[in-house]
C-alpha positions, 0 to 999 in steps of 0.5 A, a space after each residue: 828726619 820727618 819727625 824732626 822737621 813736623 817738629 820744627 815747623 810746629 815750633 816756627 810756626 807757633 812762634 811766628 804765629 800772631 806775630 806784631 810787625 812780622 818781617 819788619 820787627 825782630 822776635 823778643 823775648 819768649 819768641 826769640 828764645 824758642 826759635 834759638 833754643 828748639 830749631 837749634 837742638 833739633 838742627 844738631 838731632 836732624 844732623 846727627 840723625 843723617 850722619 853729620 860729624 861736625 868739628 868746630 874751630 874758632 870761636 864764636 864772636 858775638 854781637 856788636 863786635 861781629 853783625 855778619 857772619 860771611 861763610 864760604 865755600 857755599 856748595 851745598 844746602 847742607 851749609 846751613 849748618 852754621 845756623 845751629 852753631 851760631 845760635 840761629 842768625 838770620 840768613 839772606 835767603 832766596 825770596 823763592 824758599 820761603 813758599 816751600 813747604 814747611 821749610 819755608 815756614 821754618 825759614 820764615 822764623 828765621 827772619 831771612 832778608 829776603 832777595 830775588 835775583 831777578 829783580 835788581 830792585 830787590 836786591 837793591 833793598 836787600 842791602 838796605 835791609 841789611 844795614 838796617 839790620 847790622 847797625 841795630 846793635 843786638 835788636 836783630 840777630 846776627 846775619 849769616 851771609 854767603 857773599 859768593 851768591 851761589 853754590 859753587 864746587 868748591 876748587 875756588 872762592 868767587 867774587 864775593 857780592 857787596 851786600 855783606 860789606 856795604 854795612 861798613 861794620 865788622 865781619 866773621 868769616 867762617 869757612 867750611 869743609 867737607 873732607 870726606 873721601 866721596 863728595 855727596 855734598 857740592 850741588 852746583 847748576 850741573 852735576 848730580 840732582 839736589 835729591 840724587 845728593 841728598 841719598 847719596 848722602 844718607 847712604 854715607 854712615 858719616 859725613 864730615 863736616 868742618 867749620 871754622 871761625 876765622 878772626 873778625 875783620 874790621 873794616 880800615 877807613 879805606 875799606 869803609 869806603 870801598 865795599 870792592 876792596 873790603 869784599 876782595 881783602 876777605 875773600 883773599 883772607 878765607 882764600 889763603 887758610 884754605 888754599 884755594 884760589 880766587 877768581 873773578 867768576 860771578 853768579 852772572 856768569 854762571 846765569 849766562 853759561 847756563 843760557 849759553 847751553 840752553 841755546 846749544 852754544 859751547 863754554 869756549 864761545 867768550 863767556 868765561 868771566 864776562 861779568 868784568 866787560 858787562 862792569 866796564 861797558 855798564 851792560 844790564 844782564 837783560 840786555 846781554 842776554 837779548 844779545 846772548 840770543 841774536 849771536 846765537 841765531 847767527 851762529 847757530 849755522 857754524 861749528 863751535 859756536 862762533 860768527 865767521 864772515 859768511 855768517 856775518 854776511 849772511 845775517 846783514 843780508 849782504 853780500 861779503 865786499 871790502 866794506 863788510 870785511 872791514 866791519 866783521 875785523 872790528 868784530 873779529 878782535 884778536 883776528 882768528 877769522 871769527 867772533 866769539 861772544 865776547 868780542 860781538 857784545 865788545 863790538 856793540 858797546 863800543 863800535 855801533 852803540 855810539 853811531 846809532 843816537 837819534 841824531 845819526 839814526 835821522 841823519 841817516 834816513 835824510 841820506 836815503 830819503 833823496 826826494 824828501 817826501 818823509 819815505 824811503 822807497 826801494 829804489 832809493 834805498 838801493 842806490 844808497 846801499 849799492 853806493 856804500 858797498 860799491 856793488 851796483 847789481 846788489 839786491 837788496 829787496 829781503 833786507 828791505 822786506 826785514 825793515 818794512 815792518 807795515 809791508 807797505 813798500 815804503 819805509 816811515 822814520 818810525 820803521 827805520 828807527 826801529 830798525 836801526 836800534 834793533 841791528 846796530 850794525 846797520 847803524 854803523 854801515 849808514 855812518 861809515 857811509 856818510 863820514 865817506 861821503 863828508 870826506 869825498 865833499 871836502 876832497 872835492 870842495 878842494 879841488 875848487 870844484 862849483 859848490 853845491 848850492 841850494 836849501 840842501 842839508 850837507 847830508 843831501 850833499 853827499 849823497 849828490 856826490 856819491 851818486 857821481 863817485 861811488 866806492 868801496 871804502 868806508 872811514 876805517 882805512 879811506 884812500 888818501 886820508 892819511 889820519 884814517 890810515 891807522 891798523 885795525 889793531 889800533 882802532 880796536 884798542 882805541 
């Protein structure tokens, strides 16, 4: 086998070698022939050598009636077998191969498209690379894509990524198995080591494997514009010959399950399919995982991964009262009494992300800065605290210490700010205080009580009412408002 890949890195590397254009033009003629002639004999020799007994079904289709080839399950670097039986296509590759050692040489004669799954632009021009290359009628190979985007164990077939279908062209499924009585072959992010695999595999005197061309699937109109549905119809196809299910699991998620364990947090704490929610609320990955560390932190003090109130609490730095209770159940969705993962991230999006615009971030820091002097001192920022919660004895001196960043004793708009984006659930205290406080001025503008008069903003004017009738309520269920009167379960399904 070392002889044969020495071999294979000298043919790549003398066809690629004082090549014009390299990566931008495909390989003509005495090039292209040696890279699909040599690689792929001595593919089939490398195989044969470590025990592959490989069975082929379909037919092969050809350029242009098929550009891509989609191959799935994909569980194993063994797949790229189908590069010997397609007569060498290029593939889409991890940016990272191509610097191994001489694999990365003969990966490189391939003329991969490279994509890095870290870098959202990459994979942005790894699309356009693709389309480029789909629609060159025969200059480039035809393209061998794994549309799951990641190894998985075989049991179902998971969302197929778009970059296959955006093309609009034809593709040729091609589905593999592996039916051998002991499975050396299926590497995934847990289980056994890629080198543990790969002796397990030689010690096998024969491994089977099985590739099977499936007819081309050309696109209908509907399909060409909806690369989604043209992703799902082929995925839903190859599901159905080989009797496995599909589901909605991504290389995302298996990126955030991975994470999950790293930061000791259990699978059951609402990581499972989360990519559909990240879809729907329009979350960044960088973003989830920021949020993936901070529930974390809170957790990290309760048994099985989840935010009870006292963690809640304990993380806001306030003390548990009515007001706290009824912010932790518009967290706590299905009201178990704890949030997972899913229903804190669902919490941010829709609860607290809106309340904490620039806009009420200022409103809000008007609302403490009751002598407006442009600062916030301790005292004024207690007796706004104390009001909202209805707990006068509160002490309130670590969560201001958290917000004074400068540790001057007073808070700058800048600090607040800062603050505010960063713990959103403060943001949603603030508001919750101030629509309370607008709600008691109308209350008691109508009981014809003397108007507030002078060059104060509303905002002023409620807090001079709030200095005369603190409570304990915020908007979700005020006293008397019978608009607000609505269950939790209908202002969380709102």
């Amino acid at each position: 086998i070392t002889f044969i890949l020495l071999l294979a890195w000298l043919v790549a590397s003398i066809a690629t070698s004082c090549q014009p254009g390299r990566g931008f033009q495909p390989l003509e003629g005495w090039r292209r022939r040696m890279i699909q002639t040599t690689l792929s004999g001595l593919t089939r020799t490398a195989y044969f050598v470590m025990g592959f007994q490989v069975k082929v079904k379909g037919k092969v289709a050809s350029l242009p009636e098929a550009p891509i080839f989609v191959a799935a399950p994909h569980s194993s670097f063994f797949d790229a077998i189908i590069c010997a039986l397609t007569g060498m296509p290029s593939i889409v590759s991890r940016a990272e191969n191509l610097s191994t050692p001489i694999f990365g040489t003969i990966l490189s004669s391939l003329q991969p498209v490279a994509v890095s799954r870290q870098d959202p632009d990459s994979r942005k021009n790894t699309v356009a690379e693709i389309t480029r290359r789909a629609l060159s009628r025969g200059q480039w190979p035809q393209i061998l894509i794994f549309p799951e985007g990641t190894c998985t164990n075989r049991s179902c077939l998971i969302t197929f990524k778009q970059g296959a279908f955006v093309p609009q062209v034809p593709v040729q499924p091609v589905l593999l198995r592996y039916p051998n009585k002991l499975d050396t072959v299926t590497w995934t992010w847990q289980g056994y080591s890629f080198k543990e695999l790969c002796i397990m595999t030689l010690c096998q005197i024969i491994t089977r494997v099985e590739v099977e061309f499936l007819p081309v699937h050309v696109p209908t109109e509907e399909e060409k514009n909806d690369p989604i549905l043209f992703a799902n119809r082929v995925r839903q196809t190859m599901a159905n010959a080989l009797n496995v299910p599909v589901t909605d699991h991504t290389f995302e998620d298996c990126r955030l399950m991975i994470s999950a364990g790293q930061l000791t947090l259990p699978m059951e704490a609402g990581l499972v399919e989360f990519t559909k929610i990240s879809k729907k609320l329009n979350l960044k990955w960088n973003h989830i995982r920021e949020q993936l560390d901070t529930f974390a932190a809170i957790a990290s003090a309760s048994k099985g991964g989840r935010i009870g109130i006292e963690e809640f609490a304990e993380y806001l730095k306030l003390p548990i009262s009515d007001v706290l209770r009824e912010l932790f159940l518009l967290f706590d969705r299905n009201g178990d009494g704890t949030i997972d993962f899913r229903e804190y991230v669902i919490g941010l999006s829709i609860l607290c992300n809106p309340a904490n615009t620039e806009e009420t971030i200022r409103m809000a820091f008007k609302l403490f800065d009751m002598d407006e002097d442009d600062i916030i001192t301790e005292d004024e920022f207690a007796s706004i605290i104390q009001s909202a919660l209805g707990l006068p004895e509160l002490d309130v001196s670590l969560l201001f210490k958290e917000i004074d960043a400068d540790e001057t004793g007073k808070l700058s708009y800048e600090e607040f700010k800062n603050f505010a984006l960063k713990h959103p659930e403060y943001a949603t205290l603030f508001t919750t205080y101030i629509d309370l406080q607008r709600h008691q001025l109308g209350m008691f503008e109508e009981n014809d009580t003397e108007p507030l008069t002078g060059k104060h903003s509303p905002v002023r004017s409620t807090a001079l009412v709030s200095e005369l009738t603190p409570l304990a309520r915020n908007k979700v269920c005020p006293e008397g408002n019978e608009e607000d009167s609505s269950s939790t379960s209908d202002k969380k399904d709102d």
